[in-house]
Every structure is written in C-alpha cells, then in structure tokens.
N, C-alpha and C positions, 0 to 999 in steps of 0.2 A: 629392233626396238618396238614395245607391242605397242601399239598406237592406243588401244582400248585402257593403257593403264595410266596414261596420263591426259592431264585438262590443260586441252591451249586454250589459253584466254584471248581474250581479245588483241590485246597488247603483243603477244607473238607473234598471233596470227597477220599481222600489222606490221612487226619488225621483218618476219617469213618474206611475208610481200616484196618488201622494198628493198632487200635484199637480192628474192628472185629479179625483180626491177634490175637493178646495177647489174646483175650478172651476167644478164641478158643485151646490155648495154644501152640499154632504156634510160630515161632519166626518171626516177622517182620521187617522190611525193617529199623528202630530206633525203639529202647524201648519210645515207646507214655508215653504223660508229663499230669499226671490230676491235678489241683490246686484249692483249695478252701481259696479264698482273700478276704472274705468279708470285716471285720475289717482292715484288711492290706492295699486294697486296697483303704479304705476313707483315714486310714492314708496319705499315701501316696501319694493321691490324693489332699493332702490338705484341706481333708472338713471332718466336727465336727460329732464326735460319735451320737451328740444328732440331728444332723440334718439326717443323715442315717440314722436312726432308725425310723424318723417321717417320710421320704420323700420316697413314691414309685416309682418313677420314677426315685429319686438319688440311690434309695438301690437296687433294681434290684432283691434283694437277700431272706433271708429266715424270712420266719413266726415267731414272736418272742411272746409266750403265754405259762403260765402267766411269766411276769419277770419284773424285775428291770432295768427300760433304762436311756440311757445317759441324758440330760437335762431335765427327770423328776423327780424321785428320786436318781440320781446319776447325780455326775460333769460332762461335758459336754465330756470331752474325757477320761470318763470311760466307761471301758466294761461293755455291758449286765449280767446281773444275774440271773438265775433263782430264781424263790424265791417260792418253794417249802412249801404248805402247805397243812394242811388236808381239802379238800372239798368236798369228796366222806366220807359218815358217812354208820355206818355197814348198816343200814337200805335202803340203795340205792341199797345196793345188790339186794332186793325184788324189787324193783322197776325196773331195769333193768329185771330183770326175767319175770315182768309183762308188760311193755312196749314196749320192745324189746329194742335193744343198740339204734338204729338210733333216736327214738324218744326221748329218756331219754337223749341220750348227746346231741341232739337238745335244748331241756331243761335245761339242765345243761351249755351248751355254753353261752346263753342267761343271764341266773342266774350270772355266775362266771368271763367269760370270753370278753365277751361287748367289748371295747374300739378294744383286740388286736383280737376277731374275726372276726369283720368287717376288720382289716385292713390286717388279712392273707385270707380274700376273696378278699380283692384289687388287695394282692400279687398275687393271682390265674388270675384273668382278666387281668393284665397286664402280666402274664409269656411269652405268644402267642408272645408280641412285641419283650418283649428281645429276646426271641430264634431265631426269624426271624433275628433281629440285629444281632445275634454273629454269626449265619450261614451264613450269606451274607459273614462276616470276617472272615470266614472259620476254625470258631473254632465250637468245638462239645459239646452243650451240653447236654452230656449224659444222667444225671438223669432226667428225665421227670414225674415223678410220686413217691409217698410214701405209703410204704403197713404197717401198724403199726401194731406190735402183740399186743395182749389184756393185756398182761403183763404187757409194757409198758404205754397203755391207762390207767389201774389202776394205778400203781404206781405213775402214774404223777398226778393225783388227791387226790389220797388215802395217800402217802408217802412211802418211801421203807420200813422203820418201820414198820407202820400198817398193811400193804400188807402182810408183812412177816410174824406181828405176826396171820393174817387173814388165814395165811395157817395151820398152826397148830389149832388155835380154831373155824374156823369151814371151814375145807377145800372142804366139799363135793359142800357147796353152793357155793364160791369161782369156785372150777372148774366148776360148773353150771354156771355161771357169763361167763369164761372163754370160754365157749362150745357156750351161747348164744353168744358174741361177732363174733366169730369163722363164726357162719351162715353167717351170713349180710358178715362180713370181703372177706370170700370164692369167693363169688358173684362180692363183688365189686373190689376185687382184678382183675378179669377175666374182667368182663366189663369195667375195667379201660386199661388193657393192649389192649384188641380188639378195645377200640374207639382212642387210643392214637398212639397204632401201636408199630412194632417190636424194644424198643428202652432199653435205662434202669431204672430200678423199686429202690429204696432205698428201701432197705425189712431188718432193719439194729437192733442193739444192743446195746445199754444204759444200762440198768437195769433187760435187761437179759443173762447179760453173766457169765458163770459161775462159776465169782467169789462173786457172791452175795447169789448162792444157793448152798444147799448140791446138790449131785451127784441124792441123791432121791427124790429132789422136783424139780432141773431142770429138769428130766425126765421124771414127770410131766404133768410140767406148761410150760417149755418151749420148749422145742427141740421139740417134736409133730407135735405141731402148726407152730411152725418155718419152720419146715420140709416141711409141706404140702405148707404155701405160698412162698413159694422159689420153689416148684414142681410147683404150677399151672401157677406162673409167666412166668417160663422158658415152660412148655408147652403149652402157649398163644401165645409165641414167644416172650417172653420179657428176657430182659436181669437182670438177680437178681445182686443188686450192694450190697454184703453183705458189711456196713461200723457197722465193729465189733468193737467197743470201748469196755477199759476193758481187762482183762487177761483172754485169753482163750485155752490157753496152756494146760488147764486138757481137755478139747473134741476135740480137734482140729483135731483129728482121725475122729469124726464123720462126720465132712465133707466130706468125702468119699462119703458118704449115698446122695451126694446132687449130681444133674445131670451133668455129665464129661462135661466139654470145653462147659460152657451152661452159669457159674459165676464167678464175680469180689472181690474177698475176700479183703476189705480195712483195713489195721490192724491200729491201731494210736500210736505203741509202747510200749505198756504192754504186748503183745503178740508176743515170740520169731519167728517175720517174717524168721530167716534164718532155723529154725527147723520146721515151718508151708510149707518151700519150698521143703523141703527132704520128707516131708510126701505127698503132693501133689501137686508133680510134674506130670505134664501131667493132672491132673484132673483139676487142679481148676487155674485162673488166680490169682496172687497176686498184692496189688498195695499197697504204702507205701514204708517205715514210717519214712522218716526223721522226727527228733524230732522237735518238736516245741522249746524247750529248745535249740535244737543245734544252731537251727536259730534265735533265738533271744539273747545267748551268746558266742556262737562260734565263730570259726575265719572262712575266703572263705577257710583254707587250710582243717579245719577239718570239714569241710561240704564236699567240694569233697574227702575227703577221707571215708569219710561215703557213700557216691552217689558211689566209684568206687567199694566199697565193694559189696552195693546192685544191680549194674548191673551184677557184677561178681558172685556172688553167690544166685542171686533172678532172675535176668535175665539171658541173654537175652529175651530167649520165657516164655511165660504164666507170662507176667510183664508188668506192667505199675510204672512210678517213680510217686512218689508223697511225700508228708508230711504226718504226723501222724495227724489225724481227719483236721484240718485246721492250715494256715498259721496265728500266732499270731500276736496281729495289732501293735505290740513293735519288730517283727522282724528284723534285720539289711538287707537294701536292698540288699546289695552286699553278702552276703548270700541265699536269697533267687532266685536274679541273679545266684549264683556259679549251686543250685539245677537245675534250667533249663537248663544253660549250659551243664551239663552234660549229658542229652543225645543227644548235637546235634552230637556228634562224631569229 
C-alpha cells in the first residue's frame, strides 16, 4: 500500500495508536472498537443480500467460494451458505506431491472454482480503493492480508469427514501433502508481510481448532504449522490477527508458545474469553466476543451489561471490544449502537 497516496488524518492516526497500544498489551487512552458488518451493514443499508454479493463496489467486503448466494440459489435476502462438498479425491494427494500446491490449486481453481474466483480476484484489485476510502475517514483497516493453514485449504475441498477420516488411513501421505503446502505457504506468507508492510495478517481457525481433533492429531497437523506462521508473520513485522472460531479452551495455554505483545487473539464465543484473559494476560491482546445471539435477541440493557463485564474483566489493557466472528445481518440496531457505545466512556 503506497503510503504517499493516502491522508491519515488525525483521527487514524489516533485510532493506529491505540490499537498498537492494546496490541502490545498496554493499556490505552479507550479500549479500541473492531467490527465486522458485512451482512449487517447491507441490511441496514437498505440494499439486497443478493445485490452484495454480486456487486464489488457495493460489497467492499469478503471473497465468497464455493457457496450458496443470495439471488442465486437462495432468496434475495438470505444469507450466504457454504455448501461444502467433496472435490479434492484421495488421488489429488499424488498430484499435489507431484506438482507442487501452487500449480495443482491453480488447476483446481479453474476446474471448480470459476465464477467466485475471478470475482475474489476482483475483490483483491479493488481492496487498494476501499482502504484508501476508510483511511481518509480515519478508520483502520487492520487486516490487510490472509495466511491460510494447509488444514484448512484441505478440509475446505476435501470435507471435515474425509479429511479426518484421511488421517487415520493414510496419514503419512496426508502429512506429506501438509509439509508440501507448508513450503510455498512459508515463502509467501514473508513476501506478503514485506510487500504489504507492518500491518495485520488473518492467520485464523475454522477447522482447526481443537475441538474437531484429538489432542494427538492436532499436535500433528495443526499447532506446528500454526506456530511457525504466526512466528514468521510477527517476525516480518506484521501483526498475527489470530480469529479463532470454535472452542479452544483445551490449548489455550499453548498460546503462551506464540510471540509476547506481537498478537490479536479474536475469540467468537465458544471460547471462555474471561479464563483465555487470566491465562494471558500480559502476553497476548484479546478481542471479542459479544455474542451474535445477544445482538440479535437481546435487549440495549443486556448488551451493555455484557460490554461492562468485558471491559472490566477483559480490559482495559491488552483488549480490543468487538462481537464474536461478525455482526449478524438480523442484529437489532440499537444493540449493536449499545456495543460501540461502550467504550466511548
């Protein structure tokens, strides 16, 4: 991002701060507000799920592949859907081994993917505009980059099933699969943080967290892996936004192992945020988790009493407030108003 083509104003430069403040595990100046409105905010906007979904310049927002969209196989102001099926067959294992990742999922994009891969390369060439827009507005945003484990690259082809039953019946090629991905991944993790600059990385958890594996296969297949790209991002100079979906309560100790006042641990509420603050406090930044459920059947009184909790016992330093994964697009406004409120003090 050229720095020379955009104006931070004050007000960034201000939110920047206190951001790097929490990151760090400082306490700063207000507990900094991160929101993710995509759905929320077309609602709210007044404009059609199915038009979002089609329109890059209306959606602003994230890559949707493969899934179920609004005004094409679903009604016009329904949610996306993943629609999860097997397209990775045992035999691609070899194939991947023999061509390396880069070219086999070059291939496989093509094959499978079509329609929504051209349009999350759209989303790529236009990212550069919106960022420049929301920083002029002196808002920050953060995540500028995705570092995907190899875990989740399978599972999201292959299915959590197969995957899993892939590890038992033939785990050696698996991890071989897993190791080649790992090369390419290393590489481009580092030259994505060097060309993009000191900012932060989504290096995050779906389908590997460790309520989907035993103790001895996520030890593995994932935490390793995880380990090393959350290390090379943070010693690139980039900021690791771990957004851990999922219950993660049985390793949450393991985070320790990951670089002090360096990461952003995003929990979405499966994961006891006030026992993940006891254990890393001082190391690790927390951000979350008002529930999505609160906000979209709660009242403003038991949302700020949920927000007064988590400033009080999550905050003030090493926090950021937020919702749990994102703001549902059925949320009530004046609830997700109470949520911001809250830290203005």
């Amino acid at each position: 991002m050229a720095q020379h083509e955009i104006t931070m104003s004050p007000l960034f430069l201000e939110r920047a701060t206190r951001l790097k403040t929490a990151v760090a595990c400082g306490t700063p100046d207000r507990v900094p507000l991160s929101l993710v409105v995509d759905s929320f905010a077309a609602r709210t906007m007044g404009v059609k799920l199915s038009d979002y979904v089609q329109d890059v310049d209306l959606a602003g927002e994230v890559a949707l592949a493969p899934v179920r969209l609004p005004g094409r196989e679903l009604p016009d102001e329904s949610l996306w859907q993943l629609d999860e099926q097997v397209r990775i067959q045992p035999e691609d294992y070899d194939r991947i081994l023999e061509m390396g990742w880069g070219p086999w999922f070059r291939e496989y994009s093509e094959k499978y993917l079509g329609e929504a891969f051209a349009a999350e390369q759209a989303l790529y060439r236009a990212a550069h505009g919106w960022a420049v827009k929301f920083i002029e507005r002196g808002y920050v945003p953060y995540t500028t980059g995705f570092i995907y484990h190899p875990v989740e690259q399978l599972c999201g082809g292959r299915t959590v099933k197969e995957f899993t039953l892939d590890l038992f019946h033939m785990p050696d090629k698996v991890e071989a699969v897993i190791e080649a991905i790992m090369r390419e991944t290393r590489e481009l993790a580092r030259q994505t943080v060097r060309k993009v600059g000191p900012h932060g990385y989504w290096v995050g958890s779906w389908r590997t967290a460790p309520q989907f594996l035993s103790p001895r296969l996520w030890n593995r297949v994932v935490w390793p892996q995880m380990k090393e790209l959350v290390e090379i991002v943070a010693e690139e100079g980039g900021t690791p936004v771990l957004h851990y979906d999922g219950d993660w309560d049985r390793e949450i100790e393991r985070l320790l192992e990951l670089p002090q006042g360096k990461c952003i641990l995003a929990l979405d509420g499966q994961t006891d945020i006030f026992r993940a603050k006891k254990i890393l406090a001082g190391h690790m930044c927390l951000m979350g988790d008002v529930p999505p459920a609160l906000l979209t059947l709660g009242t403003v009184d038991e949302v700020k009493a949920y927000c007064d909790r988590l400033l009080t016992e999550v905050g003030p330093d090493g926090y950021i407030m937020a919702m749990g994964c994102a703001v549902p697009p059925d949320a009530k406004f004046e609830n997700v108003q109470a949520l911001v409120d809250s830290v203005k003090g």
